[in-house]
C-alpha atoms as an extended CHARMM CRD file, in Angstrom:
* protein
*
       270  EXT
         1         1  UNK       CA            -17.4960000000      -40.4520000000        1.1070000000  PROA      1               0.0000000000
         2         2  UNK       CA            -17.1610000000      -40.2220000000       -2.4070000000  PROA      2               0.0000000000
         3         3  UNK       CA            -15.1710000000      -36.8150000000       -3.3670000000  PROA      3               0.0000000000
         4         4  UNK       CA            -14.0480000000      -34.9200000000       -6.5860000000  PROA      4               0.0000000000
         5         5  UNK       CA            -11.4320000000      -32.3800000000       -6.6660000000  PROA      5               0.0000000000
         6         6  UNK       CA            -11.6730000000      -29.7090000000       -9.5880000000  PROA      6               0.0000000000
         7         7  UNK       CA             -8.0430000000      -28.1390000000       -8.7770000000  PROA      7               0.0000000000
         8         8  UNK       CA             -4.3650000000      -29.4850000000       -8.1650000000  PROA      8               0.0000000000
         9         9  UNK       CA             -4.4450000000      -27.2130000000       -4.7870000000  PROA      9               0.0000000000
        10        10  UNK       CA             -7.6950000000      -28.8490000000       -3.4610000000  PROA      10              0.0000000000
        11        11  UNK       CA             -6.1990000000      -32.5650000000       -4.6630000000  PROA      11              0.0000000000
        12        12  UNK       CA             -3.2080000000      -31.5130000000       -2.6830000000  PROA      12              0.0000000000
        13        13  UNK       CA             -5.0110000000      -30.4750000000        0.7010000000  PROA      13              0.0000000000
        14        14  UNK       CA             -6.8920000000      -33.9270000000        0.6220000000  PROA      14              0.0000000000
        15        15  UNK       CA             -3.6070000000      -35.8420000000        0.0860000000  PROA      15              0.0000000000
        16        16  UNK       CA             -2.0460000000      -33.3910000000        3.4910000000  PROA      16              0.0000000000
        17        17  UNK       CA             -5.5290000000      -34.9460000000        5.3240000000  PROA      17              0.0000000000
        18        18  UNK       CA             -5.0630000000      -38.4760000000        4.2820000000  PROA      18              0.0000000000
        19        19  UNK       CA             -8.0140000000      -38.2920000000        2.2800000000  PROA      19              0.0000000000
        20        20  UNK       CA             -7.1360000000      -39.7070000000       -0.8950000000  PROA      20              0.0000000000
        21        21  UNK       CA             -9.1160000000      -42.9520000000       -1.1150000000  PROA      21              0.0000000000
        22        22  UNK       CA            -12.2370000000      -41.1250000000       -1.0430000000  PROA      22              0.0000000000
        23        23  UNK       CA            -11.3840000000      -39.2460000000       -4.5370000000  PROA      23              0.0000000000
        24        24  UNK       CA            -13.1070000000      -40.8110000000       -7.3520000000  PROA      24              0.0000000000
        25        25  UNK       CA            -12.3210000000      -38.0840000000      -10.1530000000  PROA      25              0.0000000000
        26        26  UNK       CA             -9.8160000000      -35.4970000000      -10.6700000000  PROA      26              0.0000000000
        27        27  UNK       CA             -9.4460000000      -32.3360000000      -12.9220000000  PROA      27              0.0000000000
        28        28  UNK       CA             -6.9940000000      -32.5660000000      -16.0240000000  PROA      28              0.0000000000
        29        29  UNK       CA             -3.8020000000      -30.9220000000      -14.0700000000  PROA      29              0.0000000000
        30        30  UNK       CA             -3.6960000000      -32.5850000000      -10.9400000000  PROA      30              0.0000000000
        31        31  UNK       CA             -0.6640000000      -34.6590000000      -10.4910000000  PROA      31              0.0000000000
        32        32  UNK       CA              0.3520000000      -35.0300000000       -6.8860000000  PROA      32              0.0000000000
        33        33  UNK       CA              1.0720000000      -36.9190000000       -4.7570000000  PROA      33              0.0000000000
        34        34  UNK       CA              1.6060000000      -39.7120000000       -7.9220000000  PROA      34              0.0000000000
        35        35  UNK       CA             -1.3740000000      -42.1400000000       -6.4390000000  PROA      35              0.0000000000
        36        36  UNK       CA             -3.7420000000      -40.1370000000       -8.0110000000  PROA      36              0.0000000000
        37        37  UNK       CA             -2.6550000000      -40.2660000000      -11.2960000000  PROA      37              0.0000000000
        38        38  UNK       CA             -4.5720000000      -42.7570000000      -12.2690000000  PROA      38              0.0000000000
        39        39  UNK       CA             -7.9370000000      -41.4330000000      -10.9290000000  PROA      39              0.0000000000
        40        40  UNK       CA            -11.3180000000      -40.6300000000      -13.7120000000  PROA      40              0.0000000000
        41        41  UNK       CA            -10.6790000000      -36.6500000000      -14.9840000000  PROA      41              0.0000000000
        42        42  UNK       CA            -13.2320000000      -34.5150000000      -15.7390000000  PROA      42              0.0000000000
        43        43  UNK       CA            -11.1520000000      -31.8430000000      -17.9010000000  PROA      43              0.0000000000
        44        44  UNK       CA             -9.1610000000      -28.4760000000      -16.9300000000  PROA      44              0.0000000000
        45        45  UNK       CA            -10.0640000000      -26.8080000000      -13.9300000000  PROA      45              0.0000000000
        46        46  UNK       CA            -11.1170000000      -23.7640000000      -16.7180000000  PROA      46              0.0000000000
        47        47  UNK       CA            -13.3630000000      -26.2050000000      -18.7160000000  PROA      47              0.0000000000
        48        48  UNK       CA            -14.7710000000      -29.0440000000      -16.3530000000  PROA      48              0.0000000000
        49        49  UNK       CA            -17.1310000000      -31.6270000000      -17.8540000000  PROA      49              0.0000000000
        50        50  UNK       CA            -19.7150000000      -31.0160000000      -15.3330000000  PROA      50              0.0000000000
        51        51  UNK       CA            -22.1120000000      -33.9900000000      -17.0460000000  PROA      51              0.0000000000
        52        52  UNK       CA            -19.6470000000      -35.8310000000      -15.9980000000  PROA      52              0.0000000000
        53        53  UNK       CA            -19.2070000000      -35.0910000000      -12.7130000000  PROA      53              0.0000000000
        54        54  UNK       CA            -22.9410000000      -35.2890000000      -12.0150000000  PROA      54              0.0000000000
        55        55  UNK       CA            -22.6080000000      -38.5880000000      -13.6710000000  PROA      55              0.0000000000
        56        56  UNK       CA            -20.3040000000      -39.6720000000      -10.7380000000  PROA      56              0.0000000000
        57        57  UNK       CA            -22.7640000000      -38.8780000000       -8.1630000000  PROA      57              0.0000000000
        58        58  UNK       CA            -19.9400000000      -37.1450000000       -5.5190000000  PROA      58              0.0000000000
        59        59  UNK       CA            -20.6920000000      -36.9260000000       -2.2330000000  PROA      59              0.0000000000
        60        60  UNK       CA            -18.9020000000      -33.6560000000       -2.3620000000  PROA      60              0.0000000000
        61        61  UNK       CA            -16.9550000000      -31.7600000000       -4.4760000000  PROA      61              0.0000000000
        62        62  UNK       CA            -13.8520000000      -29.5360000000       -3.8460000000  PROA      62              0.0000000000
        63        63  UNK       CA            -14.3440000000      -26.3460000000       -5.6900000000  PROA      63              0.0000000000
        64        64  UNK       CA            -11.9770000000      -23.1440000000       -5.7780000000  PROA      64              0.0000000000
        65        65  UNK       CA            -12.3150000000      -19.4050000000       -6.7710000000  PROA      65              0.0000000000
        66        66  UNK       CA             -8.0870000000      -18.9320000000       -7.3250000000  PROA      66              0.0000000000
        67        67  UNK       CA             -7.7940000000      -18.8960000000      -11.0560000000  PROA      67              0.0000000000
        68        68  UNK       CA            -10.3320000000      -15.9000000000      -13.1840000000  PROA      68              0.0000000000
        69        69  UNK       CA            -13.0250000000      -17.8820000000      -14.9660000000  PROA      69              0.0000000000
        70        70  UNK       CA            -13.3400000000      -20.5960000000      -12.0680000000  PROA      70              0.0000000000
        71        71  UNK       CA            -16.7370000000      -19.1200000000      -11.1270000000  PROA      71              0.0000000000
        72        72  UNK       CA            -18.5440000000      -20.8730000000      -13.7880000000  PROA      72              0.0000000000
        73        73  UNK       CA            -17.7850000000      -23.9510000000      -11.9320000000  PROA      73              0.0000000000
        74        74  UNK       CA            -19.4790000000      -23.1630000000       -9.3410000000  PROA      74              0.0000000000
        75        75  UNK       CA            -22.4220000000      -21.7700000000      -10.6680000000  PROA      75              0.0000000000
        76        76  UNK       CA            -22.8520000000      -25.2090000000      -12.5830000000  PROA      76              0.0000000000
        77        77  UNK       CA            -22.7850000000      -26.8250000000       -9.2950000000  PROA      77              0.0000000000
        78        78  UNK       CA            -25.4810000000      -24.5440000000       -7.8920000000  PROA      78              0.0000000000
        79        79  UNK       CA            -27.5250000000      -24.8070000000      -10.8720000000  PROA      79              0.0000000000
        80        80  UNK       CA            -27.5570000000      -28.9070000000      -10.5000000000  PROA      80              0.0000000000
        81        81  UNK       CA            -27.9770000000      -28.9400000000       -6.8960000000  PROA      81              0.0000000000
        82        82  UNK       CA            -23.9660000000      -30.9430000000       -6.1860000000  PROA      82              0.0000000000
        83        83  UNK       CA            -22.9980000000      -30.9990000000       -2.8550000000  PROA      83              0.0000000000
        84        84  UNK       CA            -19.7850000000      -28.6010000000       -2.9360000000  PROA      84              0.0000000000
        85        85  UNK       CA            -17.0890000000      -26.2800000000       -1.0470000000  PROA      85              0.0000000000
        86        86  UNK       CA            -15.6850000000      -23.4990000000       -2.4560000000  PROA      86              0.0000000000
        87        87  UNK       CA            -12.0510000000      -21.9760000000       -1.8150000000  PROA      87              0.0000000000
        88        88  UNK       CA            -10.9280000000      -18.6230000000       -2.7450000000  PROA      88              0.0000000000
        89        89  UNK       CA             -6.9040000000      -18.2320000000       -0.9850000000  PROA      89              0.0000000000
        90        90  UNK       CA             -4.9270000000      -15.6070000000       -2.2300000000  PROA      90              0.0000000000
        91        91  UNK       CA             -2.3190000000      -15.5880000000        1.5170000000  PROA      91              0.0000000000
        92        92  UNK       CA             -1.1050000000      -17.8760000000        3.1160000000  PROA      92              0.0000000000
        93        93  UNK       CA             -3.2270000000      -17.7790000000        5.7730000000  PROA      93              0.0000000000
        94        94  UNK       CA             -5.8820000000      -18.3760000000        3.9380000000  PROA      94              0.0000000000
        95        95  UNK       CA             -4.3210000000      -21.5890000000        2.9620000000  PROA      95              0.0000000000
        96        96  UNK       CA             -4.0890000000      -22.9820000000        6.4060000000  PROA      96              0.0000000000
        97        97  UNK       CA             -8.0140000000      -21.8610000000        6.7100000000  PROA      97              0.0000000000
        98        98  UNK       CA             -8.5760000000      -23.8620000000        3.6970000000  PROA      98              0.0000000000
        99        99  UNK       CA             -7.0970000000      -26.9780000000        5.2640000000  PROA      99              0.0000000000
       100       100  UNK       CA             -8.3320000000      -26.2150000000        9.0740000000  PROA      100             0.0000000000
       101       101  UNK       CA            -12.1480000000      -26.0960000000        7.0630000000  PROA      101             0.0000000000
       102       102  UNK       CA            -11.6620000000      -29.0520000000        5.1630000000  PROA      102             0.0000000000
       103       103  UNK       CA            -10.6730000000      -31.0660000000        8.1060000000  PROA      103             0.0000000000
       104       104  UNK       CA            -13.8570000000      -29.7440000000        9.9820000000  PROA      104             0.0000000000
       105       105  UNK       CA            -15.7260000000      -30.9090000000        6.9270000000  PROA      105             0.0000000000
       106       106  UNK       CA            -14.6690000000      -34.1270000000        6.5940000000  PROA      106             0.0000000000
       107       107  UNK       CA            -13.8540000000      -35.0480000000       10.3230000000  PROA      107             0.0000000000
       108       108  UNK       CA            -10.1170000000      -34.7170000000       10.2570000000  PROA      108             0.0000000000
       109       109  UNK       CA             -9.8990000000      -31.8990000000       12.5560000000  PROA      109             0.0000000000
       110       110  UNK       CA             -7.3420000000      -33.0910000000       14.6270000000  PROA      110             0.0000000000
       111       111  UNK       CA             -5.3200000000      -34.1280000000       11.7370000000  PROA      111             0.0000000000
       112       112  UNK       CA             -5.7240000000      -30.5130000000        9.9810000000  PROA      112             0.0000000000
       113       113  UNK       CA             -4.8530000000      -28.9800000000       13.0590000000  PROA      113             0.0000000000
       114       114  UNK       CA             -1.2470000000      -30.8130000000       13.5710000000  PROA      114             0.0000000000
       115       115  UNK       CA             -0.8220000000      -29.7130000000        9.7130000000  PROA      115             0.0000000000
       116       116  UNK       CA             -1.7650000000      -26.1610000000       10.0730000000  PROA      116             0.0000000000
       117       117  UNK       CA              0.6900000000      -25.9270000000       13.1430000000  PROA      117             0.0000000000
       118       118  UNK       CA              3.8570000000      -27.1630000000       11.2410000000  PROA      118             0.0000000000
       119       119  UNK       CA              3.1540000000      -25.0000000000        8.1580000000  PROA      119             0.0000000000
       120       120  UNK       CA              2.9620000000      -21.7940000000       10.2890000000  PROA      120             0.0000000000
       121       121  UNK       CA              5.4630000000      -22.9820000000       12.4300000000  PROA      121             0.0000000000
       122       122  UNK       CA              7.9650000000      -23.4740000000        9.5230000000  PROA      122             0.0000000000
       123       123  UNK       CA              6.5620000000      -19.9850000000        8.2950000000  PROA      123             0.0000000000
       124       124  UNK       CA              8.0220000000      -18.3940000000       11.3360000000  PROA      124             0.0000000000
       125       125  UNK       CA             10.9810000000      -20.0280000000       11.5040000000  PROA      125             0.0000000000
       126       126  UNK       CA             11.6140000000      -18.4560000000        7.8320000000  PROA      126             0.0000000000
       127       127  UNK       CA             10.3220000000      -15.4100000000        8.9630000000  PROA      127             0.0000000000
       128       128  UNK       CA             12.8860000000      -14.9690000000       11.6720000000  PROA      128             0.0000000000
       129       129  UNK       CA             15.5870000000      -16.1040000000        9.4420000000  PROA      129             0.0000000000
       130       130  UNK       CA             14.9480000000      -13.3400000000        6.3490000000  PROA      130             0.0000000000
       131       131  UNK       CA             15.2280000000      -10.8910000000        9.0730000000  PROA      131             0.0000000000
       132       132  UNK       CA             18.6980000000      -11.5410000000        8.9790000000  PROA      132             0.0000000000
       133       133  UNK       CA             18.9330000000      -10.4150000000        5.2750000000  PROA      133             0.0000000000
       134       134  UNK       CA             20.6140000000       -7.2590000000        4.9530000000  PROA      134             0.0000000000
       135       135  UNK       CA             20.1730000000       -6.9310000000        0.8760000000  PROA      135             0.0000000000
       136       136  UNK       CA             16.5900000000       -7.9270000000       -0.2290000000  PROA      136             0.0000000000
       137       137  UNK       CA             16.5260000000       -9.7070000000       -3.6760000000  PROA      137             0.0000000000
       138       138  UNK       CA             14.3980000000       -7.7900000000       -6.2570000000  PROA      138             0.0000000000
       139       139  UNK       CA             12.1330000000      -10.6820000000       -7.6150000000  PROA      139             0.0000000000
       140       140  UNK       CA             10.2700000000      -10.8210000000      -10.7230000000  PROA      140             0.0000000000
       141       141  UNK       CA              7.5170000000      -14.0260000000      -11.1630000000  PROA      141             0.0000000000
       142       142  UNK       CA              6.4450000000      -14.2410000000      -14.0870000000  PROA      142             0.0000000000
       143       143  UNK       CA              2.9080000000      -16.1820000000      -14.2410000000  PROA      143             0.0000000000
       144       144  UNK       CA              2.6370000000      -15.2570000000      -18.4160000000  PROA      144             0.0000000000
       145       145  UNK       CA              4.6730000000      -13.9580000000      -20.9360000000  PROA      145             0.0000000000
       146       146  UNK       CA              2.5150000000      -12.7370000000      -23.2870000000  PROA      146             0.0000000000
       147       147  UNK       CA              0.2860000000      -10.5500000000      -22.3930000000  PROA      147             0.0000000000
       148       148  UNK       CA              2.4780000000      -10.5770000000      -19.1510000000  PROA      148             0.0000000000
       149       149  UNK       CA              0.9390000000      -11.9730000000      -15.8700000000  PROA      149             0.0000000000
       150       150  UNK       CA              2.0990000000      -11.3430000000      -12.7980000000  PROA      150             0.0000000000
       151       151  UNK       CA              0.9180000000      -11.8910000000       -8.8500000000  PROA      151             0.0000000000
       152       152  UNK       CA              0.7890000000       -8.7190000000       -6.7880000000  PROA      152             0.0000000000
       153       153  UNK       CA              0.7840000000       -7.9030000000       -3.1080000000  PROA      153             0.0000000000
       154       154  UNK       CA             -2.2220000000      -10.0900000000       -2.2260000000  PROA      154             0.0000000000
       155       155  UNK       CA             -0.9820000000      -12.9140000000       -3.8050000000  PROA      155             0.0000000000
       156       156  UNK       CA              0.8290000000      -15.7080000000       -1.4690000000  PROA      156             0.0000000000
       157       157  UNK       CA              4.1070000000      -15.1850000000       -3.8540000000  PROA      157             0.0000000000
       158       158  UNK       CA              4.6920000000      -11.9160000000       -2.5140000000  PROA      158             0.0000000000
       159       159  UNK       CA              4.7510000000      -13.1710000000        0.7090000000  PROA      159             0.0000000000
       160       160  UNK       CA              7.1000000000      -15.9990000000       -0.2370000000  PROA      160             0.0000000000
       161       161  UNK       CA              9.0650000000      -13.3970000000       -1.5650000000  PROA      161             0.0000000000
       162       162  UNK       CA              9.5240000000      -11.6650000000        1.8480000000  PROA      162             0.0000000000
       163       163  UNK       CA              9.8900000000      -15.1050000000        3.7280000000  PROA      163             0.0000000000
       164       164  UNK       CA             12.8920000000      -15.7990000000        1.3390000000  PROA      164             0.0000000000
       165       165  UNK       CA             14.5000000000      -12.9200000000        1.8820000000  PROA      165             0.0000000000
       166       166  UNK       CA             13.3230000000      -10.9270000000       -1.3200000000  PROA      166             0.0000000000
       167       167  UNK       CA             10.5090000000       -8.8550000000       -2.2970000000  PROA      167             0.0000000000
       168       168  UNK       CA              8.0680000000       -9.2930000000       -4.8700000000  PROA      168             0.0000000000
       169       169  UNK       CA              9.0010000000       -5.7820000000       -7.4240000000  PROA      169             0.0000000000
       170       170  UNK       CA              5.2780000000       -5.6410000000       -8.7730000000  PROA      170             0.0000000000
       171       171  UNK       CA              4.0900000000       -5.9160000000       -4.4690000000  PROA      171             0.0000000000
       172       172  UNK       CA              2.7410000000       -2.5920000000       -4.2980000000  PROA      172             0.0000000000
       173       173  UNK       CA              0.1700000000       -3.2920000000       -6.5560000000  PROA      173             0.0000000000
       174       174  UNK       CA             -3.0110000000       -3.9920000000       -4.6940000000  PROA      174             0.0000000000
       175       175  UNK       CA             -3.9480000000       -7.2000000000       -6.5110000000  PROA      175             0.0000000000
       176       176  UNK       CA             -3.2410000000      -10.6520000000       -6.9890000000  PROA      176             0.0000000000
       177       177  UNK       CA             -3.1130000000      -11.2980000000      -10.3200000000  PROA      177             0.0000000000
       178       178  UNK       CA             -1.3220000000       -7.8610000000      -12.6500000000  PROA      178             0.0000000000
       179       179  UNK       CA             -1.7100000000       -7.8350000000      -16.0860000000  PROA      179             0.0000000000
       180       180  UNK       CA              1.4880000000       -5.5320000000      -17.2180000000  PROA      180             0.0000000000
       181       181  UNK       CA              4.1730000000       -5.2370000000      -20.0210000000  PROA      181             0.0000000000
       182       182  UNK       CA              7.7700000000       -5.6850000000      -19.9470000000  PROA      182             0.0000000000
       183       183  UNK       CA              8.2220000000       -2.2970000000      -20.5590000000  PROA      183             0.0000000000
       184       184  UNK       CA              7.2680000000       -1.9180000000      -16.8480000000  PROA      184             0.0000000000
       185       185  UNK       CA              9.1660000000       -4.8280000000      -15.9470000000  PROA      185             0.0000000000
       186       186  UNK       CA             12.6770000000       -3.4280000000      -17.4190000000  PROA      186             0.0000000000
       187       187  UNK       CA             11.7390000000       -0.3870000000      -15.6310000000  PROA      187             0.0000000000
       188       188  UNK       CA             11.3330000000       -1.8270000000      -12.4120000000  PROA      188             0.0000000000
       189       189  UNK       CA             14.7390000000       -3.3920000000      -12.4980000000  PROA      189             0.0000000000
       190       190  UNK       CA             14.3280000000       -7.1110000000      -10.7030000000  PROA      190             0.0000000000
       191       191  UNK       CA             17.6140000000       -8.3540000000       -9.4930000000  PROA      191             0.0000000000
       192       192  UNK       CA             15.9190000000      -11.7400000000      -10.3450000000  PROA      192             0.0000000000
       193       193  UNK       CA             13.6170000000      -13.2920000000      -12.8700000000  PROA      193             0.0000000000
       194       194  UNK       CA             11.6350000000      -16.6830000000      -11.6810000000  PROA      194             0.0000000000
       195       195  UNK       CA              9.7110000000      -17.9980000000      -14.4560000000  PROA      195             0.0000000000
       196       196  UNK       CA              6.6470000000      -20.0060000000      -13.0610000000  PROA      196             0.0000000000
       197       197  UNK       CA              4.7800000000      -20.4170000000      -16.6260000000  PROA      197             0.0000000000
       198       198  UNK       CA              1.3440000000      -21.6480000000      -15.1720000000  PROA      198             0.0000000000
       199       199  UNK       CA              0.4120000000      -24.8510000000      -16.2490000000  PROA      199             0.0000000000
       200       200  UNK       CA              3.8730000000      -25.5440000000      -18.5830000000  PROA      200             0.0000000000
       201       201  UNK       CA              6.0430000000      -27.8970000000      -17.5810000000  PROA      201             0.0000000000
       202       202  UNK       CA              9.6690000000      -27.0090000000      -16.5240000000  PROA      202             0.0000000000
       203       203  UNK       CA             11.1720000000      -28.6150000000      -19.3080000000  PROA      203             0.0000000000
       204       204  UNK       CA              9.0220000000      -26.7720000000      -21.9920000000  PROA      204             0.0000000000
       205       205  UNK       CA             10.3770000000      -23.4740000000      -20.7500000000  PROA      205             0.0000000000
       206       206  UNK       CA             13.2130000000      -22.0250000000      -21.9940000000  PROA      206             0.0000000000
       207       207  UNK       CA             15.0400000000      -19.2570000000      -20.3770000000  PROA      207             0.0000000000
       208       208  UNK       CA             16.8860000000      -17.8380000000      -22.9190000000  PROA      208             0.0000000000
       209       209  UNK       CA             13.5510000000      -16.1300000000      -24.6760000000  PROA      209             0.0000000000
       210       210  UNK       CA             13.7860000000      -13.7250000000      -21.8580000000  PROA      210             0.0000000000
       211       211  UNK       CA             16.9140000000      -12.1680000000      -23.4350000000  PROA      211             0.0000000000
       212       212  UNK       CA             16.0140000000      -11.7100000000      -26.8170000000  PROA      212             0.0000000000
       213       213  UNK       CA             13.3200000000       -9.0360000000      -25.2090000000  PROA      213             0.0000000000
       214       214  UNK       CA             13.5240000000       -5.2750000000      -25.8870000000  PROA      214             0.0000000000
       215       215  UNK       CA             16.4040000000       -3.6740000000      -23.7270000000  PROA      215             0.0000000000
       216       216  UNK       CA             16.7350000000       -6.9950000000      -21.7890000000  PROA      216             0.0000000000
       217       217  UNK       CA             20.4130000000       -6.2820000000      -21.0470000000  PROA      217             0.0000000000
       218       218  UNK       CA             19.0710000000       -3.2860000000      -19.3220000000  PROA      218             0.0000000000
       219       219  UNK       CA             17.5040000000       -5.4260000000      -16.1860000000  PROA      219             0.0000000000
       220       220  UNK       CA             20.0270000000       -6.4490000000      -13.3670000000  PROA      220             0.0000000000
       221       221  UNK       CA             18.8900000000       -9.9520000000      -13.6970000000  PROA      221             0.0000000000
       222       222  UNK       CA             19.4570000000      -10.7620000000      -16.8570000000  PROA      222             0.0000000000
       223       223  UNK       CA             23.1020000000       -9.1570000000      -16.7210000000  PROA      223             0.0000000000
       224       224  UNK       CA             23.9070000000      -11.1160000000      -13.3480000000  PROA      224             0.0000000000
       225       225  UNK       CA             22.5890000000      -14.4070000000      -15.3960000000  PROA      225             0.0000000000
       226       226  UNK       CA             19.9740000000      -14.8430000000      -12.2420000000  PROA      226             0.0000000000
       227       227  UNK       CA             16.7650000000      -15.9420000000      -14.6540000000  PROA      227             0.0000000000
       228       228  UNK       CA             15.5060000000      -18.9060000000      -13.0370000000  PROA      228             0.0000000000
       229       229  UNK       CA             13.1010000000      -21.7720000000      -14.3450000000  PROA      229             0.0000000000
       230       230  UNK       CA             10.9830000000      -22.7930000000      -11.3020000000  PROA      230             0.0000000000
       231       231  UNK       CA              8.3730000000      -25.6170000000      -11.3010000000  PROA      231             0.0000000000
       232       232  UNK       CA              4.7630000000      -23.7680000000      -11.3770000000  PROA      232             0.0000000000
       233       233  UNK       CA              3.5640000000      -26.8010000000       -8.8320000000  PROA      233             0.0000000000
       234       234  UNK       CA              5.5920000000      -25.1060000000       -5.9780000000  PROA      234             0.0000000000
       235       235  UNK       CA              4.7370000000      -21.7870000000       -6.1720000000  PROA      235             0.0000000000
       236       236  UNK       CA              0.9860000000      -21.4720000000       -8.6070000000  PROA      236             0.0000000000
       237       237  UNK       CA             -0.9320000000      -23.5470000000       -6.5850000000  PROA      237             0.0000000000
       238       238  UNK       CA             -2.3630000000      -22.5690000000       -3.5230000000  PROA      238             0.0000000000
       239       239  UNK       CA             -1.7150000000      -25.5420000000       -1.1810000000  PROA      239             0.0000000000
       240       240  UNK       CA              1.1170000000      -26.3040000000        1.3510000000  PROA      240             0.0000000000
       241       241  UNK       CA              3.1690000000      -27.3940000000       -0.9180000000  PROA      241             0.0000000000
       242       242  UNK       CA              4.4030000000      -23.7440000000       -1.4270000000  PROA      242             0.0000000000
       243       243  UNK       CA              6.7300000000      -24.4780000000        1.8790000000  PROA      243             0.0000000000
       244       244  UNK       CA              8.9260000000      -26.7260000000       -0.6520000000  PROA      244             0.0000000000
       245       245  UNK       CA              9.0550000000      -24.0160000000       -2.7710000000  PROA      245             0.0000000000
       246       246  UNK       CA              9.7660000000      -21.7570000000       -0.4170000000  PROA      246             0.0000000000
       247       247  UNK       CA             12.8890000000      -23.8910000000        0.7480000000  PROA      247             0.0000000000
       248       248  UNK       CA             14.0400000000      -24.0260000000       -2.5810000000  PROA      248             0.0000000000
       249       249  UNK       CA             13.9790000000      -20.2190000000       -3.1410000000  PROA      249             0.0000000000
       250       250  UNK       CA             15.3680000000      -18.6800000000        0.4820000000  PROA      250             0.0000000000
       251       251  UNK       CA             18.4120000000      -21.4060000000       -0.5370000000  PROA      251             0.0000000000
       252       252  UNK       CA             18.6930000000      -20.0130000000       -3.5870000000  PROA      252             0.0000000000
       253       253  UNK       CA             18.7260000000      -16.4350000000       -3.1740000000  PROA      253             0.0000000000
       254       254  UNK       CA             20.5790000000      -16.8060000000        0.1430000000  PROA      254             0.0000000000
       255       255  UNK       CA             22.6860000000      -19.8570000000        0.6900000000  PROA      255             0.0000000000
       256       256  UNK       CA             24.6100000000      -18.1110000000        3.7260000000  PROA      256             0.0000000000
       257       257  UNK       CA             21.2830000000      -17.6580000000        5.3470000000  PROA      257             0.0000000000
       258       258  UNK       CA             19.3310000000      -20.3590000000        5.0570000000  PROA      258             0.0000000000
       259       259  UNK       CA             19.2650000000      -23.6270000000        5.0470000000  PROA      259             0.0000000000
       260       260  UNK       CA             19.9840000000      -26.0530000000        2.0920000000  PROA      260             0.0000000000
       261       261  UNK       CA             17.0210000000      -27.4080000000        0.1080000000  PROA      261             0.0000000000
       262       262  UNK       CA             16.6250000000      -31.0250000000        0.9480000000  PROA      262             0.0000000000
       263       263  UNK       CA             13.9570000000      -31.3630000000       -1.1560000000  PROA      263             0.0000000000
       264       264  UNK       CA             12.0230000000      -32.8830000000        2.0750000000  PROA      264             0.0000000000
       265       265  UNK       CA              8.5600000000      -32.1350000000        2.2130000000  PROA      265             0.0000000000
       266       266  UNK       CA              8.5220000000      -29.8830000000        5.7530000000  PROA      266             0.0000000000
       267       267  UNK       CA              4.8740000000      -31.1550000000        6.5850000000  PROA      267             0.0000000000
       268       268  UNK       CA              5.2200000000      -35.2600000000        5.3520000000  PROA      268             0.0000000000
       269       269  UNK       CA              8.4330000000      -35.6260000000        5.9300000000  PROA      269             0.0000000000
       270       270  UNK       CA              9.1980000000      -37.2200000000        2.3960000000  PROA      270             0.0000000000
């Protein structure tokens, strides 16, 4: 089976299936596991080059609904008749439905299923343990700086929040993706900032803008020095790699809680 992925989070459920030697084409940003690096693109999952996928003849193609403006892929892919799938996860349980359907799809069911079991098993094993915070961290994510993005209670970051003993300050917004200022931000007080620019790279992010921002030294986090550059790939992309982000958050927030980050991968082992 010949298969295209148009997202980093569909790339990444394939490589959790042992399904990477049947991708033949990638979109621009995906860049794990390091094996596919080297794969055809066909252009940012906002802008595919849908002649070119055609071109490749897929035998299916991994689409997804979890970024605004995503539609337009697949109404391309309707209008030229490509054999697709379509993913729209905004929880984390819709994540393990993603990978429990794509295993069904591409007869790796038994596979998917041993997956899906560790990642909510793992879930619930950092579920018990942020019961055992008594102090909640207050934590801002900050998707965009300008106009300022950030992910609301449907969004899976809110529940990562909870799972690592903190709660997401902009969660009682009924959304998954808030538009808002940092007027609103400074208002709402975070105890801590996490700075998850999507699509920049860790190293092209630079901390220190957040205090030269109007009454910055009024927000607990910024005063407490707790402004934190996280990599976007473990906590912007809806795939189970968000359990390695999750390790490295609960440890930070709460090293007399949790365990330390190992930096293991909790479903490969690596």
């Amino acid at each position: 089976m010949k298969i295209i992925s148009l997202c980093p989070s569909n790339t990444e459920l394939l490589a959790y299936l042992g399904m990477l030697d049947s991708l033949i084409a990638v979109d621009s940003h995906s860049d794990w596991p390091p094996s596919i690096c080297k794969l055809p693109r066909v252009g940012p999952d906002l802008n595919i080059d849908m002649e070119k996928v055609e071109a490749l003849k897929p035998d299916l193609v991994l689409a997804s609904l979890s970024v605004p403006g995503m539609e337009r892929n697949v109404q391309e892919l309707e209008k030229r008749n490509i054999p697709h799938i379509v993913f729209a996860p905004n929880s984390l349980h819709d994540i393990a439905e993603d990978l429990l359907r794509l295993g069904e799809t591409l007869g790796k069911k038994q596979a998917a299923q041993a997956i899906a079991r560790r990642y909510c098993s793992l879930i619930e094993t950092y579920r018990q343990l942020a019961a055992n915070v008594k102090h909640p961290a207050r934590l801002y994510w900050e998707w965009w700086p300008k106009p300022i993005f950030t992910p609301g209670k449907t969004n899976w970051l809110s529940e990562i929040s909870e799972l690592a003993g903190g709660m997401n300050i902009f969660g009682d917004v009924a959304k998954a993706n808030v538009q808002s200022d940092w007027d609103e931000v400074v208002k709402r007080n975070p105890s801590h900032i996490c700075l998850v620019w999507v699509g920049v790279q860790t190293k092209k992010m630079n901390k220190d803008a957040v205090l030269k921002r109007p009454d910055a030294e009024k927000v607990e986090a910024v005063r407490a020095g707790r402004i934190y550059v996280l990599e976007e790939s473990l906590y912007c992309r809806p795939s189970p790699r968000l359990l390695l982000g999750l390790k490295k958050l609960a440890a930070l927030l709460h090293p007399s809680v949790f365990p330390p980050d190992d930096g293991m991968d909790p479903l490969l082992g690596d």
